[in-house]
C-alpha positions as CSV (number, residue, x, y, z in Angstrom):
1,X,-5.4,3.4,0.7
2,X,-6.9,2.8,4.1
3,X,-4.8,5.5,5.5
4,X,-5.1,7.8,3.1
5,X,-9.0,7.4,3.2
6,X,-8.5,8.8,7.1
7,X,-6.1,11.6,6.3
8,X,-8.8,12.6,3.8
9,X,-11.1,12.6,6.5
10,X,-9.5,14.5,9.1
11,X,-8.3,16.9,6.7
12,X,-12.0,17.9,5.8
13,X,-13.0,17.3,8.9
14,X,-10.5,20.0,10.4
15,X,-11.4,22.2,7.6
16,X,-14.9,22.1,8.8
17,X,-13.8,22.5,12.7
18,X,-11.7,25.0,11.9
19,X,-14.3,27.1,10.0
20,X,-16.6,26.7,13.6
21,X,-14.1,27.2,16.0
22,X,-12.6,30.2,15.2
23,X,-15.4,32.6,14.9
24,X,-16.8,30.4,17.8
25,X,-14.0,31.6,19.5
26,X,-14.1,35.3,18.9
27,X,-17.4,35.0,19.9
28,X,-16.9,33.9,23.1
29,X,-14.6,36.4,23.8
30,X,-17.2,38.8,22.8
31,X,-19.7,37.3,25.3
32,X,-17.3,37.4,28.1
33,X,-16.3,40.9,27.4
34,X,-19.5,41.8,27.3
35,X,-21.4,40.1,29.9
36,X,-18.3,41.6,32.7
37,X,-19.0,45.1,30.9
38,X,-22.8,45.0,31.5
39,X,-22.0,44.1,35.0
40,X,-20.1,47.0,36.2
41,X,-22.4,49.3,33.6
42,X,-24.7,48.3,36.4
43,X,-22.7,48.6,39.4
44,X,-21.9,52.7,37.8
45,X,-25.5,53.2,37.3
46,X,-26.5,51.4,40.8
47,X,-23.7,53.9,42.3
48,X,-24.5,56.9,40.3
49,X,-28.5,56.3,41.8
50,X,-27.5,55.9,45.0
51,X,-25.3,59.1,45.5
52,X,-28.3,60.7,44.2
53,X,-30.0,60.0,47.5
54,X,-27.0,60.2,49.6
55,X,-25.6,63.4,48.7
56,X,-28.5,65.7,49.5
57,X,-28.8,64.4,53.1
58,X,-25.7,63.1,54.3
59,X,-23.5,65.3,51.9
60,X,-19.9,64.4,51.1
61,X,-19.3,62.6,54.2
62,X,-22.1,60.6,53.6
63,X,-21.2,59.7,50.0
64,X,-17.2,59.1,51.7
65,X,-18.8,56.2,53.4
66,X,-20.8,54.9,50.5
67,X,-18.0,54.7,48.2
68,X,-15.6,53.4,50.6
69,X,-12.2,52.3,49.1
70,X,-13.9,52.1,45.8
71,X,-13.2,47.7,45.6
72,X,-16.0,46.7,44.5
73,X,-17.7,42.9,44.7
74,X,-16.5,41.8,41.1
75,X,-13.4,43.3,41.5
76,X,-13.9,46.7,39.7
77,X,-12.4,50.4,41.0
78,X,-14.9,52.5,41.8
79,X,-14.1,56.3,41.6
80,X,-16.2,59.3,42.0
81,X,-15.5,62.8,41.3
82,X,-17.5,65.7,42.6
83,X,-17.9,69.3,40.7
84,X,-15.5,70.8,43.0
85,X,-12.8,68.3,42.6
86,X,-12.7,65.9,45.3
87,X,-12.0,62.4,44.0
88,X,-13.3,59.7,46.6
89,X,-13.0,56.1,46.7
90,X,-10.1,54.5,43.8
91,X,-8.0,56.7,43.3
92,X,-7.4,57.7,39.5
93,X,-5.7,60.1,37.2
94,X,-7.7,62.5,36.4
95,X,-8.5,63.0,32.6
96,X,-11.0,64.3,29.6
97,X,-13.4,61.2,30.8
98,X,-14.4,63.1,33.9
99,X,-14.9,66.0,32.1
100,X,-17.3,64.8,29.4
101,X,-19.2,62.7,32.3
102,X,-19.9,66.5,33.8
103,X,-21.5,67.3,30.8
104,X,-23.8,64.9,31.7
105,X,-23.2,61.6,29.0
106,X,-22.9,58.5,30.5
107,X,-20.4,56.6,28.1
108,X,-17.6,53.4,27.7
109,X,-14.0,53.7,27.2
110,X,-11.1,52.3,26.6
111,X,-8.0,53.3,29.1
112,X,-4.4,52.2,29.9
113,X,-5.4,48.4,31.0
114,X,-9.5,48.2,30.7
115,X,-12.0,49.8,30.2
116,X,-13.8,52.2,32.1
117,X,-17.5,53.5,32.5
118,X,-18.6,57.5,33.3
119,X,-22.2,57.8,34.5
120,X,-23.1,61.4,36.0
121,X,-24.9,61.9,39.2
122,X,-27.5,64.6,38.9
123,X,-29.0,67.0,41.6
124,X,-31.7,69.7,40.8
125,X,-30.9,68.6,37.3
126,X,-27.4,69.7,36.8
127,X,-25.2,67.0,36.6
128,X,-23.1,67.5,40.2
129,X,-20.7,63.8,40.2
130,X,-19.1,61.5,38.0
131,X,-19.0,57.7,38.8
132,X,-16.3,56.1,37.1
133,X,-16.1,52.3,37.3
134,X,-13.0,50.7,35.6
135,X,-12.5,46.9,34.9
136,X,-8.9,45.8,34.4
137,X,-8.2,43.8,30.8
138,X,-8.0,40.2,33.2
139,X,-11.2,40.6,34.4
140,X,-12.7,41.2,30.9
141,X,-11.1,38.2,29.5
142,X,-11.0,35.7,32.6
143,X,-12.6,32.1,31.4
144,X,-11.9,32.7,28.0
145,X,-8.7,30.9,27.4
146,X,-10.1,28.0,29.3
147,X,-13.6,28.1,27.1
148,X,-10.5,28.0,24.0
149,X,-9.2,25.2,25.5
150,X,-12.3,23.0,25.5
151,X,-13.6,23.9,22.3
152,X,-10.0,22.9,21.0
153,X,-10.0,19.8,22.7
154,X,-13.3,19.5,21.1
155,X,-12.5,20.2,17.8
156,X,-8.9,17.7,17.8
157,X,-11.9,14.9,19.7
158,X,-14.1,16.1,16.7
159,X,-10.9,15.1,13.8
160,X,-9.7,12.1,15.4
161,X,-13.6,10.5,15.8
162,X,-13.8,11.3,12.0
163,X,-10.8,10.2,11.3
164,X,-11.1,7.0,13.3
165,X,-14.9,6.2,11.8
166,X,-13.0,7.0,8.3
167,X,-10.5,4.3,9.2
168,X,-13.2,1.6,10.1
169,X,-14.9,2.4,6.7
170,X,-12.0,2.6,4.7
171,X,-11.2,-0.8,6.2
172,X,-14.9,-2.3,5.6
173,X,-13.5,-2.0,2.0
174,X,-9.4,-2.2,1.4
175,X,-9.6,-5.4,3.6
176,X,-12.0,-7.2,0.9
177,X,-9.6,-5.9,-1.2
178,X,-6.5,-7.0,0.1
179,X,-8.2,-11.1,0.0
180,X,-8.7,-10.2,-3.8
181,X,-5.0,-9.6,-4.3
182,X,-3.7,-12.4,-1.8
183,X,-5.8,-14.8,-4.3
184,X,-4.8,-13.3,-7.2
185,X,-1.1,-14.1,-6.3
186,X,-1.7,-17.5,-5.5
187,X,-3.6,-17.7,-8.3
188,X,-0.5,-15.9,-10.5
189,X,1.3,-18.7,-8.5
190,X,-0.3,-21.6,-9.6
191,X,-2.9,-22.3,-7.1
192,X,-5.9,-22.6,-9.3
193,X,-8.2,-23.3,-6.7
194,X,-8.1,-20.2,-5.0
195,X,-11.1,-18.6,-4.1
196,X,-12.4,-15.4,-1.9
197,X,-15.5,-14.9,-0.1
198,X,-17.3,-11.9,-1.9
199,X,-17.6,-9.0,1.3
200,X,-17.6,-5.5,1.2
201,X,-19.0,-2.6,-0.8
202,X,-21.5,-3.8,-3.6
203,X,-18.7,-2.6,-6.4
204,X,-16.0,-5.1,-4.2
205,X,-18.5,-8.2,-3.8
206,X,-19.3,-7.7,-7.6
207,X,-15.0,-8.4,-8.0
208,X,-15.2,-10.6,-5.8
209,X,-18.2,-12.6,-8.1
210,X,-16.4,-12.2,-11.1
211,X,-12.7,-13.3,-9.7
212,X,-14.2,-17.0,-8.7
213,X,-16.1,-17.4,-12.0
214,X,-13.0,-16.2,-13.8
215,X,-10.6,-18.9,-11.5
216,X,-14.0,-21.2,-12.7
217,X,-13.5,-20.7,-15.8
218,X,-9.4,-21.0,-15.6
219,X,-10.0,-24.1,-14.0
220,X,-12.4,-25.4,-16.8
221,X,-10.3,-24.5,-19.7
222,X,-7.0,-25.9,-18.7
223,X,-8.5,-29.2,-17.6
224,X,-10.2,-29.7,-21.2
225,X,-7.0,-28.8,-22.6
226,X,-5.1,-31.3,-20.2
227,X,-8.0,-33.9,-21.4
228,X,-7.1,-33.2,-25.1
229,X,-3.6,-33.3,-24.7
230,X,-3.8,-36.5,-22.4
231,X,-6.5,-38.1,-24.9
232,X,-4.1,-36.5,-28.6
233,X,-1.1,-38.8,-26.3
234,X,-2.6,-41.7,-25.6
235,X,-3.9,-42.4,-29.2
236,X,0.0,-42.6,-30.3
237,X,-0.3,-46.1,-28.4
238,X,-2.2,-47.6,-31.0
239,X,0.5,-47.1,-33.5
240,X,3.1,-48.2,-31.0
241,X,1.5,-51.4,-30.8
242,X,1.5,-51.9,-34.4
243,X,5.2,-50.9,-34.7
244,X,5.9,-53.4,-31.9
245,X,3.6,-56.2,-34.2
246,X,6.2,-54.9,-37.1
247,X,9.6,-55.7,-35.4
248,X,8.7,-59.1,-34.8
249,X,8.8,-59.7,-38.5
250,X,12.1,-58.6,-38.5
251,X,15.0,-61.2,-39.2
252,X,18.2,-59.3,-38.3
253,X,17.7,-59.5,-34.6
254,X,20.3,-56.9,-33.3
255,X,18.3,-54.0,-35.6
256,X,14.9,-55.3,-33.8
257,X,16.4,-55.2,-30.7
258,X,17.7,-51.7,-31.3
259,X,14.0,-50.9,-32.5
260,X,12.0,-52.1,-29.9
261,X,15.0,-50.2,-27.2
262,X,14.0,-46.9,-29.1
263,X,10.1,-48.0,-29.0
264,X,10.3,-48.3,-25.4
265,X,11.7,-44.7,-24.7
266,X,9.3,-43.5,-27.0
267,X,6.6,-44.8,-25.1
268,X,8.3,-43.9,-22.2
269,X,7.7,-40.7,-23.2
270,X,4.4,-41.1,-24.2
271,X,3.5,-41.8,-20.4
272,X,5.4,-39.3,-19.3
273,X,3.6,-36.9,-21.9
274,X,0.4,-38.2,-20.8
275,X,1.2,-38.0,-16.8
276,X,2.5,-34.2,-17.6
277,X,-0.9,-33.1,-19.0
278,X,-2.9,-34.4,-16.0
279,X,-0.5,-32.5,-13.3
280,X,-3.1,-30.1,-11.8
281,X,-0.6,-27.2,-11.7
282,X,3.4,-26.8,-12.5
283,X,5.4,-27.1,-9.4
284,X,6.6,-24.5,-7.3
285,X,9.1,-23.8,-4.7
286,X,7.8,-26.8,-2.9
287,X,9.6,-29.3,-4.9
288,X,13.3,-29.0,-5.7
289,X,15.7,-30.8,-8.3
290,X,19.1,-31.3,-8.4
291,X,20.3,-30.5,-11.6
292,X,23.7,-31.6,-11.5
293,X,21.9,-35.3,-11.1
294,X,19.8,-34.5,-13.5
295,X,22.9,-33.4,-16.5
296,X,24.8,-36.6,-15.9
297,X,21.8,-38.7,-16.5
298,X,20.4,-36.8,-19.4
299,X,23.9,-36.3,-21.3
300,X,24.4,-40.4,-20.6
301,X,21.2,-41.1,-22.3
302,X,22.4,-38.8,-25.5
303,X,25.6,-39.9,-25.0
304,X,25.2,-43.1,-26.7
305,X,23.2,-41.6,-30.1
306,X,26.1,-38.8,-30.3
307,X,28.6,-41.9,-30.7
308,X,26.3,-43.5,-33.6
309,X,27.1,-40.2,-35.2
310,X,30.4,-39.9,-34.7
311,X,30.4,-37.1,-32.5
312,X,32.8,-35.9,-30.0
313,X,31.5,-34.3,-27.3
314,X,33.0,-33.2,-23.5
315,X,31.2,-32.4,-20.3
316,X,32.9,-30.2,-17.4
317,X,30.4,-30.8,-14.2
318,X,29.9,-29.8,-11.0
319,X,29.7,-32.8,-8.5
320,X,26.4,-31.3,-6.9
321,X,24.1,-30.8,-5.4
322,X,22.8,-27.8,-7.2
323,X,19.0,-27.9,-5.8
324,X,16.7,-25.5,-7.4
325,X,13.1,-25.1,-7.0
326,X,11.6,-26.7,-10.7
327,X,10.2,-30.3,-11.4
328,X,13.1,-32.7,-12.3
329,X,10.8,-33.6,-15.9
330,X,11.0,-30.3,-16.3
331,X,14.8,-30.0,-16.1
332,X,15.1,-33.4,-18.1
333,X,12.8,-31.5,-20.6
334,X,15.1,-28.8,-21.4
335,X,18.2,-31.0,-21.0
336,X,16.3,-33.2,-23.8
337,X,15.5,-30.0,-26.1
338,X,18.7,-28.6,-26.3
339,X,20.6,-31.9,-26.7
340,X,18.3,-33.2,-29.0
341,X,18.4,-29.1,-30.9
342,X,22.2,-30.2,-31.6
343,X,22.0,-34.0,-32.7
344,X,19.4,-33.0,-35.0
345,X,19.9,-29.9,-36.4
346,X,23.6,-30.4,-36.8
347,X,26.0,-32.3,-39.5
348,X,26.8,-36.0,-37.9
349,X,30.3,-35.7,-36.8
350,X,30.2,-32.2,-35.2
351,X,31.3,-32.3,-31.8
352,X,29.6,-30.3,-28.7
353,X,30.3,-29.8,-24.9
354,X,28.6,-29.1,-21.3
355,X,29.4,-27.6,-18.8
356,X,27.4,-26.7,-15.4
357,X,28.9,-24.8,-12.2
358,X,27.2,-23.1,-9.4
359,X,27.9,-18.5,-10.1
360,X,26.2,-16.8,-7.3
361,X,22.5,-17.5,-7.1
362,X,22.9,-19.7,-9.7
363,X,23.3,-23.1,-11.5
364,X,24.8,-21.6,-14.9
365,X,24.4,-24.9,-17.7
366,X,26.5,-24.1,-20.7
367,X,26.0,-25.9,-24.3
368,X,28.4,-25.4,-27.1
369,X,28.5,-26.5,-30.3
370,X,30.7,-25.9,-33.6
371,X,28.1,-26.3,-36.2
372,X,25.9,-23.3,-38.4
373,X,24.7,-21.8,-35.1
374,X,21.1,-20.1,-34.3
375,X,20.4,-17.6,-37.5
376,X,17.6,-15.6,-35.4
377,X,17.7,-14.9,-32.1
378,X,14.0,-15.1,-31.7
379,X,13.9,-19.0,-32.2
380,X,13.6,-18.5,-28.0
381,X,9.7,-17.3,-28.7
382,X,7.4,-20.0,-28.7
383,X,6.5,-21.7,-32.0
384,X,9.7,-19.9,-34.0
385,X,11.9,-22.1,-36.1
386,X,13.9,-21.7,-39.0
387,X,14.7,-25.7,-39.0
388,X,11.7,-27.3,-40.0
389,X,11.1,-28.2,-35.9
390,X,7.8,-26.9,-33.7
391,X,9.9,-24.3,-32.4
392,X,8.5,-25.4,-28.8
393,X,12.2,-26.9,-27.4
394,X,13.8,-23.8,-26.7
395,X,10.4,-22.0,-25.7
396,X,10.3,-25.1,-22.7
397,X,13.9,-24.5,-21.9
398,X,13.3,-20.7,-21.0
399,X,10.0,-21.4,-19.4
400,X,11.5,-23.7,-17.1
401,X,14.6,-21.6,-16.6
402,X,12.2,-19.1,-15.1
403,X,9.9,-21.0,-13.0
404,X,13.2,-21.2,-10.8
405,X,13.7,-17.6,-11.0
406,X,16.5,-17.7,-13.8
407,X,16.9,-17.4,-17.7
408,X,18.1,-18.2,-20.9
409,X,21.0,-16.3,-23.2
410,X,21.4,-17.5,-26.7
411,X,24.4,-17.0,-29.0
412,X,27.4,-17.8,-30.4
413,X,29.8,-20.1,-29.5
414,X,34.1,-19.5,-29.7
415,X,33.9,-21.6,-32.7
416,X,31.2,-20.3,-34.4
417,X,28.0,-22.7,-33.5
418,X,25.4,-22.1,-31.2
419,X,25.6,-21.5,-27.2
420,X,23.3,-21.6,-24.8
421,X,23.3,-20.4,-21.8
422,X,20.6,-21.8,-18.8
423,X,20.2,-20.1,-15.5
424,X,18.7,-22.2,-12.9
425,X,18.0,-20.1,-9.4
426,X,19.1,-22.4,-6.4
427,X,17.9,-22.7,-3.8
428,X,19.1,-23.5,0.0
429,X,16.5,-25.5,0.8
């Protein structure tokens, strides 16, 4: 935008020279033609006069000596012709010039390289001479390339001061422009706090007003939301602890034990729910997971729930690292949905497998099982289910899949159940 603002500007800005300099030009050619012309118009009629004295007393040799070689001062050939035909001084071919100057008109003309004047001398009244003064085309047009060249140089100083002042306004308002952007991206990235110092145009400072009370207002809204969702966690502890009051009265000790296990993760989780909701912003490409770790760990904790159901299940991993820029809850959160997707949403008994290998770019983590399989593929989109569930689970697995520049494919598996397919983008760090 900036340089487009100054190409604007010296474009009208040469329009504008332009529209000056040429007739500016052709009129100093006109003055230098002129003033060289008016010069040796005076230098015919100065000669002209003076032969008019001359002549009479000294006669032709007389006028001989006036003339001379006919060079005259300003460089101009000076030629005059008597009424019986002798030429003194430059000279000249003789042509229909002469002959109209005997008439007695005193006139301009153009002639093979110049121009040249006629003036007639007159004696007694008749006229009895002819001055002719001729001034070469160099001498009519000397100085005025030079006078081209300045007001050129002028006119190209003229552009480039418009189009540098251009340039310094243009910048007085892309630069404020530019800061909007750069905080708009960090805000886009998950720096909520970012802020820009209102400069500028009035129009820009106004933006720049309404960017911080909209990143304000951002702020606001998401830490309310955090609050609830903290506060909505944190009452689930209540009935934990009465649940926990409840196992005690229970006499077969290996199901209480079993219990109060399960109560633990589920509080676990609660924290972990509750710790979530008060992390100021999700993490970027600062942190970094590795989610092979993470895929042993998770199917280890699942492992043990699949064998109360009698499930067979298989994992084919890669040893790792496979770092990629996400938060590891986040990866243990998408592990946790689609595991959990097939222990509950399938018969007990069916079997499933994972598998997770680095292809190009990325961590690919494949999930496979042989039960009914996904009926809609847009159970991905947040709050869609078809299985009685939130419909959040696979909306948190794509979510996170992108944060670390990768995806999620749905479909079928080889035997008919459901696949899914996670991208994670690694990273080298």
């Amino acid at each position: 935008m900036r340089r487009r603002l100054a190409l604007v500007s010296a474009a009208v800005t040469a329009m504008v020279v332009l529209a000056f300099v040429i007739p500016l030009a052709g009129l100093v050619r006109s003055l230098a033609r002129d003033r060289v012309l008016v010069t040796a118009e005076r230098e015919a009629q100065t000669q002209a006069q003076a032969l008019g004295v001359v002549l009479p007393e000294a006669g032709i040799d007389g006028a001989r000596v006036l003339v001379g070689s006919g060079k005259l001062p300003n460089d101009e050939l000076l030629t005059v012709t008597l009424s019986d035909g002798t030429m003194l001084g430059a000279e000249v071919p003789f042509d229909g010039g002469f002959a109209r100057a005997a008439e007695g008109e005193a006139f301009r003309q153009r002639v093979t390289g110049g121009e040249a004047i006629f003036v007639p001398v007159f004696l007694a009244g008749e006229p009895f001479a002819v001055v002719r003064v001729f001034v070469t085309q160099e001498e009519l047009t000397r100085n005025v390339g030079a006078s081209w060249a300045v007001l050129g140089a002028l006119g190209i100083a003229l552009v480039g001061l418009a189009a540098l002042v251009a340039d310094r306004l243009a910048r007085s308002i892309v630069e404020p422009v530019l800061v909007l952007s750069t905080a708009a991206h960090r805000m886009g990235e998950g720096d909520l706090d970012a802020t820009v110092e209102p400069a500028g145009p009035p129009e820009v400072i106004e933006v720049g007003h309404a960017f911080n009370r909209l990143g304000s207002r951002i702020r606001t809204l998401i830490s309310e939301e955090r609050e609830s969702v903290a506060d909505l966690s944190h009452r689930l502890r209540t009935p934990l602890t009465a649940l926990r009051l409840d196992v005690g009265a229970i006499d077969d000790s290996e199901v209480a034990a079993r219990i109060a296990e399960d109560l633990d993760d589920l509080e676990r989780t609660v924290d972990h729910v509750i710790n979530e909701a008060r992390r100021q912003v999700r993490e970027g490409p600062g942190v970094l997971a590795d989610v092979a770790s993470i895929v042993r760990d998770r199917l280890e904790f699942w492992g043990a729930l699949a064998e109360d159901q009698g499930r067979r299940w298989s994992s084919d991993l890669d040893s790792g690292p496979l770092r990629t820029a996400a938060h590891a809850g986040d990866i243990a959160a998408a592990l946790d949905a689609l595991l959990g997707n097939v222990l509950a949403h399938t018969p007990d008994g069916v079997p499933y497998s994972v598998s997770l290998h680095p292809v190009g770019r990325f961590a690919v983590l494949t999930i496979e099982d042989r039960g009914s399989g996904f009926s809609d593929q847009a159970v991905v989109e947040r709050g869609t289910s078809s299985s009685g569930s939130t419909g959040l689970g696979l909306d948190i697995v794509r979510r996170t899949a992108e944060a670390s520049g990768g995806d999620l494919d749905i479909g079928r598996s080889v035997a008919g159940g459901a696949r899914a397919i996670v991208r994670f983008g690694l990273t080298d760090f």
